[in-house]
Every structure is written in C-alpha cells, then in structure tokens.
C-alpha positions as CSV (number, residue, x, y, z in Angstrom):
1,X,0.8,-18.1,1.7
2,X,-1.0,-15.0,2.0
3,X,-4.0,-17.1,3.7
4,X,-2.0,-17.8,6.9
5,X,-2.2,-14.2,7.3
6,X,2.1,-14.3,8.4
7,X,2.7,-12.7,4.8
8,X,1.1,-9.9,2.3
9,X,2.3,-10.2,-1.1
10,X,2.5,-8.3,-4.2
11,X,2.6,-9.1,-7.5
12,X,4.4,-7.1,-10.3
13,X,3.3,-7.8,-13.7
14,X,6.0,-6.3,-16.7
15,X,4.6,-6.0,-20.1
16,X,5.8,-3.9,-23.3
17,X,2.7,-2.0,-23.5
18,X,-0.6,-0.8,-21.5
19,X,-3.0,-3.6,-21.2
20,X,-7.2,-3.5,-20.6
21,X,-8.5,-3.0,-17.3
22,X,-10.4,-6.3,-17.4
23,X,-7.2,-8.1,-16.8
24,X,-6.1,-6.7,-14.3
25,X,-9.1,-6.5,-12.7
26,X,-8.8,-11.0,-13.5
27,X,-5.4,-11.2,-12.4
28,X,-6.5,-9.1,-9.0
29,X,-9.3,-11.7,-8.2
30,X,-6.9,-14.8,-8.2
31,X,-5.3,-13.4,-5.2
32,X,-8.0,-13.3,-2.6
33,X,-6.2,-14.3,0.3
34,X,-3.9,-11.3,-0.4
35,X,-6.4,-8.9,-1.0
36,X,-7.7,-9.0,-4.2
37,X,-11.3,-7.8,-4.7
38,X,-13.2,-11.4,-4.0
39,X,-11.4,-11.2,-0.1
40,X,-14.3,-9.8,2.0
41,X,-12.1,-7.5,3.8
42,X,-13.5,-8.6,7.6
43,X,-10.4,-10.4,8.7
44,X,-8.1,-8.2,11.2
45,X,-9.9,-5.8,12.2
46,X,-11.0,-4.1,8.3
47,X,-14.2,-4.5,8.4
48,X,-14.8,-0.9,8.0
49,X,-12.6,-0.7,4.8
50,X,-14.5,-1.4,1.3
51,X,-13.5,-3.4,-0.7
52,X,-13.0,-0.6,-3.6
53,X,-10.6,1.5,-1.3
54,X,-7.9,-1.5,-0.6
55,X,-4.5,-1.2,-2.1
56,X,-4.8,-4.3,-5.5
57,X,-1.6,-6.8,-4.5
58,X,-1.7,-6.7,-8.3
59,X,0.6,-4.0,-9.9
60,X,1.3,-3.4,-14.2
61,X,4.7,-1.8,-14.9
62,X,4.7,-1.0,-18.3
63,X,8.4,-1.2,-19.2
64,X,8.7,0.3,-22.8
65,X,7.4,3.3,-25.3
66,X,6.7,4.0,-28.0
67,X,10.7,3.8,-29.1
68,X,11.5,0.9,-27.7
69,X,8.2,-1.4,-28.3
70,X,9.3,-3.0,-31.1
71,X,12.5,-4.2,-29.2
72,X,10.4,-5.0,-26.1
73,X,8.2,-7.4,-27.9
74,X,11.5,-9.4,-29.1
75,X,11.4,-12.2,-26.9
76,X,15.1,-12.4,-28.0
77,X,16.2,-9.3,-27.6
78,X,16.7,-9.6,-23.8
79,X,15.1,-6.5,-23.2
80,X,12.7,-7.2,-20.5
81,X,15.5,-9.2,-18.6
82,X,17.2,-5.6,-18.6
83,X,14.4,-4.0,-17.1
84,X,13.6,-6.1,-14.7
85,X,17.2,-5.9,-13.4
86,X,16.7,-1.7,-13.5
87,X,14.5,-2.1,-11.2
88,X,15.3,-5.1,-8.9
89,X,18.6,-3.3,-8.8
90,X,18.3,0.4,-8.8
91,X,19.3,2.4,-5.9
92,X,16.7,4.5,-4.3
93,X,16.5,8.1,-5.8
94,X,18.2,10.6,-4.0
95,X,16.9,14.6,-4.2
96,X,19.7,17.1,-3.7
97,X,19.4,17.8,-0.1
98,X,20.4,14.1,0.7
99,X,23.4,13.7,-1.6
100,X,26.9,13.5,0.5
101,X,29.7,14.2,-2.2
C-alpha cells in the first residue's frame, strides 16, 4: 500500500519486554515502501533527507515491567489484549489548563 504513495503507515509492535536492536532494525527494512531504511529516500521531493534522519514506520511499545512480566508473558492471561485496548482507547491526556469541570 505504502508503494502507491496515497498512504504512510506505521507499525506498532507490543511486546512484554525490551527487545535487541537488530530486530528492529529487520522489522524496519521489510517496510521499504513506507520508509524503512532500504527506501532510497529520493521520491517526493526528499532527496536531501538521509536515510539515518527519517522517522522508522516501525515503533516497539513495551507494554509491561518488571511487576507485571511474568503475567505479560501468559499468553492466557489476556494481558496484552488489555493493553492494546489502553491504548487504542485512551483519551488524549489533558494538562490542567485545558480541563473544563
């Protein structure tokens, strides 16, 4: 999709814990069309922009700590599922000065 240029995705990738950079760095290169580091970065006007400097369409959330690991790697335990609705869901945060009560 990303290759008809009428879209940018993103990817969000959940796990329970932090993962090695490799992997992200492999997950990041199957997405060329959307940026990821193998796209050339000379279509629409970016040809000044490296390659290093681009936003990754590829983003880790790490969802648990230390407390909550063990529960997060339950596949049962539905924890993930929860998550992932916190922050589909989740209204934006509000500071103080733009609270109406």
């Amino acid at each position: 999709m990303c290759a008809t240029g009428q879209i940018a995705a993103r990817v969000q990738v959940m796990v329970c814990e932090p993962i090695p950079g490799v992997w992200t760095d492999w997950m990041d290169s199957m997405l060329p069309n959307c940026g990821g580091k193998a796209d050339p970065m000379t279509k629409h006007g970016q040809r000044d922009i490296k390659v290093d400097e681009r936003a990754s369409p590829v983003q880790v959330v790490v969802t648990a700590n230390a407390k909550t690991a063990d529960v997060c790697h339950d596949l049962k335990s539905g924890f993930m599922e929860q998550r992932m609705q916190d922050l589909v869901l989740s209204p934006p945060y509000l500071t103080d000065k733009e609270v109406d009560v």
